[in-house]
N, C-alpha and C positions, 0 to 999 in steps of 0.2 A: 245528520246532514241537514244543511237549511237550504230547501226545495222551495222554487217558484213554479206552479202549476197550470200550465197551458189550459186557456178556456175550454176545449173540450174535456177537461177531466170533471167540470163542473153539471154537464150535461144532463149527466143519469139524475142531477135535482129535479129537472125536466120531466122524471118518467120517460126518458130515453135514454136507451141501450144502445150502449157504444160496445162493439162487441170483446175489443181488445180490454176495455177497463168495467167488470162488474161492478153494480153498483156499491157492493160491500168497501171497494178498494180502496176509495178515498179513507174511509174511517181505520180502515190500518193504516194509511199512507199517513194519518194525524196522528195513532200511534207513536210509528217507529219514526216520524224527521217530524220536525219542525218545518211548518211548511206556509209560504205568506202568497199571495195573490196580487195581481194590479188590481186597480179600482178599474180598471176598463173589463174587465171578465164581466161585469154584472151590464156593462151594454154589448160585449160580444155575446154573450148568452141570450141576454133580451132582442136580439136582431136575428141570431140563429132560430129562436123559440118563437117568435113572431114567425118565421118563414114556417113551421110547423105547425101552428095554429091557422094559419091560409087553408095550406093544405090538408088539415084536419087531421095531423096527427099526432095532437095532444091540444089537450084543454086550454081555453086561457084562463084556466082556474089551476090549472098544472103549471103554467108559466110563472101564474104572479106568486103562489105559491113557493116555483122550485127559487124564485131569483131570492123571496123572503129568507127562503130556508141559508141561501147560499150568503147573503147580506150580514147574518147574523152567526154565520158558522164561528164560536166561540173562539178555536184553537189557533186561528188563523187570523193570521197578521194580515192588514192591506194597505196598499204602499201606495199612496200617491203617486200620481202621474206629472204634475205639478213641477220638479223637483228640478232644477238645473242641468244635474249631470246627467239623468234620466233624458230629456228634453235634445242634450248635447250631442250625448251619443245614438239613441235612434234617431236623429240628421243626420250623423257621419253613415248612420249604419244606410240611409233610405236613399243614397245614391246610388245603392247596388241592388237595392231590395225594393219592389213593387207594395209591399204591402205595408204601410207602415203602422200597423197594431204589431206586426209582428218585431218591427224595430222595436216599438217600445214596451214589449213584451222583453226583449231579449235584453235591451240595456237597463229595464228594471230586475231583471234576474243577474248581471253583471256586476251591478253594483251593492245589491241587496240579499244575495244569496249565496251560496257555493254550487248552484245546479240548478239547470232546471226540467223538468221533465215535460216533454212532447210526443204525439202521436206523429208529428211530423217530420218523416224523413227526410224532406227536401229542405227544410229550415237546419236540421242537425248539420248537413252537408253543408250549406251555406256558412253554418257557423265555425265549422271546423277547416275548412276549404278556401273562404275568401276572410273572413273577419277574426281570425285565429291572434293575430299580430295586437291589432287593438283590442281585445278583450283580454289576453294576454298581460298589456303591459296596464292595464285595471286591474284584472283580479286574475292572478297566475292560477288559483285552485279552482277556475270555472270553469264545469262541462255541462254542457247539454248533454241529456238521458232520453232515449226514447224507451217508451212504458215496457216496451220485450223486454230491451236489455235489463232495465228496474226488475222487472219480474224474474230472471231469471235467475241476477244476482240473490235476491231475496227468498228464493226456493232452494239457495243451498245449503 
Protein backbone atom coordinates (compact mmCIF):
# COMPACT_ATOMS: atom_id res chain seq x y z
CA UNK A 1 0.00 0.00 0.00
CA UNK A 2 1.20 3.61 -0.87
CA UNK A 3 1.24 5.42 2.67
CA UNK A 4 1.70 9.17 3.37
CA UNK A 5 3.22 9.72 6.90
CA UNK A 6 1.97 12.11 9.37
CA UNK A 7 5.01 14.34 10.73
CA UNK A 8 5.20 12.81 13.91
CA UNK A 9 6.12 9.47 12.53
CA UNK A 10 9.24 11.46 11.56
CA UNK A 11 9.98 12.42 15.20
CA UNK A 12 12.03 9.55 16.68
CA UNK A 13 14.88 11.10 13.80
CA UNK A 14 14.93 13.69 16.62
CA UNK A 15 15.99 11.20 19.33
CA UNK A 16 12.30 11.41 20.54
CA UNK A 17 10.23 8.78 21.66
CA UNK A 18 6.79 8.84 20.58
CA UNK A 19 5.61 6.23 22.65
CA UNK A 20 2.84 4.67 20.37
CA UNK A 21 5.62 4.41 17.27
CA UNK A 22 9.39 2.91 18.18
CA UNK A 23 11.78 4.11 16.66
CA UNK A 24 12.49 0.80 14.81
CA UNK A 25 8.85 1.22 13.04
CA UNK A 26 9.39 3.56 10.47
CA UNK A 27 12.14 1.18 8.88
CA UNK A 28 9.54 -1.78 8.66
CA UNK A 29 7.03 0.75 7.69
CA UNK A 30 9.77 1.22 4.42
CA UNK A 31 9.85 -2.29 4.32
CA UNK A 32 6.44 -3.61 4.01
CA UNK A 33 4.49 -0.08 1.89
CA UNK A 34 5.80 2.14 -0.03
CA UNK A 35 5.65 5.20 1.59
CA UNK A 36 6.13 9.18 0.45
CA UNK A 37 6.14 12.27 2.78
CA UNK A 38 5.04 16.11 2.08
CA UNK A 39 8.04 18.53 1.81
CA UNK A 40 6.33 20.35 4.76
CA UNK A 41 7.33 17.37 7.33
CA UNK A 42 10.98 18.75 7.30
CA UNK A 43 9.40 22.39 8.60
CA UNK A 44 6.76 20.68 10.89
CA UNK A 45 9.66 18.70 12.45
CA UNK A 46 12.14 21.58 12.38
CA UNK A 47 9.36 23.84 14.54
CA UNK A 48 8.44 20.82 16.72
CA UNK A 49 12.39 20.01 17.28
CA UNK A 50 13.12 23.71 17.77
CA UNK A 51 10.37 23.74 20.61
CA UNK A 52 12.50 20.96 22.09
CA UNK A 53 15.88 22.36 21.87
CA UNK A 54 14.20 25.58 24.09
CA UNK A 55 13.36 23.38 26.34
CA UNK A 56 16.42 21.36 26.32
CA UNK A 57 15.30 18.17 25.43
CA UNK A 58 17.25 17.30 22.78
CA UNK A 59 20.33 18.76 21.09
CA UNK A 60 20.37 21.13 18.26
CA UNK A 61 22.89 18.75 17.02
CA UNK A 62 20.06 16.15 17.32
CA UNK A 63 17.71 18.29 15.36
CA UNK A 64 19.92 19.25 12.41
CA UNK A 65 20.93 15.96 12.37
CA UNK A 66 17.56 14.16 12.77
CA UNK A 67 15.98 16.63 9.83
CA UNK A 68 19.46 15.52 7.56
CA UNK A 69 18.71 12.06 8.27
CA UNK A 70 14.90 12.57 7.48
CA UNK A 71 15.78 14.89 4.10
CA UNK A 72 17.72 12.16 2.69
CA UNK A 73 15.75 9.07 3.76
CA UNK A 74 16.38 7.09 0.44
CA UNK A 75 12.98 5.05 0.12
CA UNK A 76 10.89 7.73 0.26
CA UNK A 77 9.25 9.75 -2.12
CA UNK A 78 8.32 13.66 -1.27
CA UNK A 79 5.71 15.34 -2.79
CA UNK A 80 5.59 18.86 -3.31
CA UNK A 81 3.42 21.01 -1.88
CA UNK A 82 3.46 23.21 -4.89
CA UNK A 83 1.10 21.26 -6.89
CA UNK A 84 -2.58 22.69 -7.94
CA UNK A 85 -4.88 20.04 -6.86
CA UNK A 86 -2.86 19.56 -3.58
CA UNK A 87 -3.29 23.65 -3.10
CA UNK A 88 -7.27 23.10 -4.30
CA UNK A 89 -8.19 20.82 -2.02
CA UNK A 90 -6.55 21.65 1.43
CA UNK A 91 -8.74 25.39 0.67
CA UNK A 92 -11.88 23.40 0.27
CA UNK A 93 -10.59 21.19 3.15
CA UNK A 94 -9.54 24.51 5.53
CA UNK A 95 -13.04 25.90 5.67
CA UNK A 96 -13.72 23.26 8.27
CA UNK A 97 -10.39 22.66 9.65
CA UNK A 98 -8.28 25.23 11.79
CA UNK A 99 -5.15 23.81 10.82
CA UNK A 100 -4.04 24.10 7.63
CA UNK A 101 -0.72 21.64 7.41
CA UNK A 102 -3.16 19.35 8.23
CA UNK A 103 -5.32 20.24 5.01
CA UNK A 104 -2.42 19.93 3.09
CA UNK A 105 -1.11 17.03 4.65
CA UNK A 106 -4.42 15.20 3.97
CA UNK A 107 -5.20 16.43 0.31
CA UNK A 108 -1.35 15.57 -0.46
CA UNK A 109 -2.07 11.94 0.81
CA UNK A 110 -5.77 12.15 -1.34
CA UNK A 111 -4.15 12.59 -4.31
CA UNK A 112 -0.82 10.89 -3.99
CA UNK A 113 -1.47 7.80 -2.01
CA UNK A 114 -4.11 5.13 -1.04
CA UNK A 115 -3.63 6.06 2.96
CA UNK A 116 -2.36 7.73 5.16
CA UNK A 117 -1.25 6.89 8.50
CA UNK A 118 -1.81 9.20 11.72
CA UNK A 119 -1.42 9.40 15.39
CA UNK A 120 -4.29 11.64 15.32
CA UNK A 121 -7.65 10.68 16.12
CA UNK A 122 -9.31 13.84 15.94
CA UNK A 123 -8.02 14.45 12.15
CA UNK A 124 -9.28 10.44 11.34
CA UNK A 125 -12.62 11.62 12.57
CA UNK A 126 -12.77 14.74 10.70
CA UNK A 127 -11.81 12.88 7.62
CA UNK A 128 -14.12 10.21 7.78
CA UNK A 129 -17.03 12.39 9.44
CA UNK A 130 -17.07 15.71 7.51
CA UNK A 131 -14.80 15.22 4.23
CA UNK A 132 -15.77 11.61 3.31
CA UNK A 133 -17.82 13.05 0.16
CA UNK A 134 -14.90 14.95 -1.54
CA UNK A 135 -12.06 12.63 -0.85
CA UNK A 136 -14.35 10.05 -1.91
CA UNK A 137 -15.22 11.42 -5.22
CA UNK A 138 -10.90 12.01 -5.67
CA UNK A 139 -9.75 8.72 -4.68
CA UNK A 140 -12.53 6.16 -3.71
CA UNK A 141 -9.61 3.76 -2.12
CA UNK A 142 -8.52 6.46 0.43
CA UNK A 143 -8.40 5.79 4.15
CA UNK A 144 -6.71 7.34 6.91
CA UNK A 145 -4.97 4.78 9.36
CA UNK A 146 -4.25 5.59 12.82
CA UNK A 147 -0.72 3.84 13.79
CA UNK A 148 -2.96 1.23 16.51
CA UNK A 149 -5.13 0.17 13.99
CA UNK A 150 -1.62 -0.26 11.36
CA UNK A 151 -0.21 -2.24 14.11
CA UNK A 152 -2.61 -4.28 14.81
CA UNK A 153 -3.49 -5.30 11.37
CA UNK A 154 0.25 -5.96 10.85
CA UNK A 155 0.61 -8.35 14.03
CA UNK A 156 -1.75 -10.76 12.60
Amino acid sequence: MKLLLDSSFFMPFLAVDIVQFPRKAILELMENEVIIRSELVIFEVSAKGSKLVNKKKISTEELTQGITAIQYLEKIEIIPIHYAEIQALASELRKSHSDHIDCLMVATAVYYAEGMLTLDKELKKKVHDEWNDIIESINEKFNIILWEEYNKQEKR
